[in-house]
N, C-alpha and C positions, 0 to 999 in steps of 0.2 A: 359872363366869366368864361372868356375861352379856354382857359387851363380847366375848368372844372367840365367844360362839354365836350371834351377831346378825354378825355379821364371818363367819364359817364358811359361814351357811346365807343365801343373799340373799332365800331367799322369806319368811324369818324376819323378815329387815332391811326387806322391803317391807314386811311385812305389819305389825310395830311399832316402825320405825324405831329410836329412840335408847332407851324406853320398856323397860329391864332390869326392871323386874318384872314387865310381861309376860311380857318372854325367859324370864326365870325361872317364873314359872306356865306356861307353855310347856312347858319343859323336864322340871317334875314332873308334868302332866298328860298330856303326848302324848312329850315328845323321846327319857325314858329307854326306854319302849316300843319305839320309833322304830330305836332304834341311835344316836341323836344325838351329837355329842361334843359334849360340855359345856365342855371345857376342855382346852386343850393340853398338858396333866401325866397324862390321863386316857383310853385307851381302850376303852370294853367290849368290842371284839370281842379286842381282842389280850389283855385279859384273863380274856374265856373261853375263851381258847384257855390259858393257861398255865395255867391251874388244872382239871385231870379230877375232883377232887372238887362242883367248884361246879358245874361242866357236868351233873354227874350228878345231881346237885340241883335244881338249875336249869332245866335245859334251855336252852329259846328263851324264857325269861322273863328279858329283859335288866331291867327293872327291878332283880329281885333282886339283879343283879351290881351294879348303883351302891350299893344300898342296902345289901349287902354291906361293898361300899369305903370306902362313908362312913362307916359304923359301925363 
């Protein structure tokens, strides 16, 4: 939800204003590394924590967690 992670992060919102496909190339290039929340339906850290199989997978590669979820 690029309206909600440009609202979320202000250095985000400085840095590209109203411009959501930035936010969104953003997001895919730096924010799921990041820890970013992308959207308010969606948190990776609370969803690494619920799952011990992804954690052990995974690790600190939050990437994989989105890419997990969204697929």
């Amino acid at each position: 939800d690029a309206k909600y992670y440009l609202n979320r992060y202000s250095d985000l919102k400085s840095a590209f204003g109203n411009d959501y496909a930035a936010a969104l190339k953003h997001f895919v290039e730096y924010g799921m590394r990041e820890g970013r929340q992308g959207s308010a339906e969606f948190n990776v850290n609370a969803y690494r924590v619920r799952y011990a199989d992804l954690n052990a997978a995974y690790g600190d590669d939050l990437k994989s967690y989105y890419l997990h979820y969204i697929l």
